[in-house]
N, C-alpha and C positions, 0 to 999 in steps of 0.2 A: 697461061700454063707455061710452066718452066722446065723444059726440055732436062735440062740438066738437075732441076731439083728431083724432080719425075725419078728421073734415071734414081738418085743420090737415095730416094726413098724407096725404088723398088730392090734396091742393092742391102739395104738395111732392113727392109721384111725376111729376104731370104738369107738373110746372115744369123736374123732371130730364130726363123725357121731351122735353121742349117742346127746353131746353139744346138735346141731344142731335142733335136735329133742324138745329138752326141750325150746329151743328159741322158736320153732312153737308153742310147745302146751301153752308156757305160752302168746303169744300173741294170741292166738286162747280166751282164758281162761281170756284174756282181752277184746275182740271184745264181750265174754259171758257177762262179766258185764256191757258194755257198754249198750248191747241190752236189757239185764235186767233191766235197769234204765231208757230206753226208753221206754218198755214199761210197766213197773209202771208206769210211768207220763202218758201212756195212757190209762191205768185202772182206773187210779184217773180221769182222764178228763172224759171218762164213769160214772165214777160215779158221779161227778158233775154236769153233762148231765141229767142224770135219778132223780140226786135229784130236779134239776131246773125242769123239765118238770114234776114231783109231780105239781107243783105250777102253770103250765101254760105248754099246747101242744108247743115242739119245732119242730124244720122239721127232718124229722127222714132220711135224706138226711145225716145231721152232724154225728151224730150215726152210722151209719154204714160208713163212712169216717174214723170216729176213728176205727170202727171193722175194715176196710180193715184193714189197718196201723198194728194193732195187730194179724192180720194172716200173714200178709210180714214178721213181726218179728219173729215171733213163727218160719217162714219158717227160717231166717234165725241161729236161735239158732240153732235149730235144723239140719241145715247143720254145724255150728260150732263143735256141741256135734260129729258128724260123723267126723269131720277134725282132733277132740281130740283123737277120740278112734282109727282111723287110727295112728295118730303120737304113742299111745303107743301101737301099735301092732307094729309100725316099731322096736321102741325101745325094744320091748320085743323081737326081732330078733335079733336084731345087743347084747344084751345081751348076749341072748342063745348062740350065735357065740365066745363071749369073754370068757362065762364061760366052754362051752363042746370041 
């Protein structure tokens, strides 16, 4: 056994590993923007809603169809923002292990 190949190959799993990680959170970190722009355009149709119904009662049926819609999202960033901070605690592992 090769002390130094050893070392060479466990520095090169956790670098694969490490990759891997940053693939997750940056697509994780993409699902975030997605959902963020989803719902802005449902914050804005909220607000469109409330300035139209200034001017005449609408069915408050539609309004809260749009709130559901933006608590599913909320739920989902929010499982996003956990999926992130999981992926850098991985990473902050497989570190520690490269550097000590």
């Amino acid at each position: 056994m090769d002390p130094e190949k050893d070392a060479l190959d466990h520095d090169r799993r956790l670098n694969e590993e490490e990759l891997k990680i940053i693939k997750d959170i940056k697509k994780h970190i993409n699902r975030l923007k997605d959902n963020i722009n989803e719902l802005e355009t449902l914050v804005e149709e909220l607000e469109e809603f409330n300035s139209k119904e200034m001017k005449r009662p609408l069915l408050r049926e539609d309004e809260y169809r749009v709130f559901i819609k933006i608590l599913d999202i909320q739920k989902i960033l929010h499982n996003n923002i956990i999926l992130i901070t999981q992926d850098i605690l991985r990473y902050k592992i497989l570190l520690d292990q490269e550097v000590f």
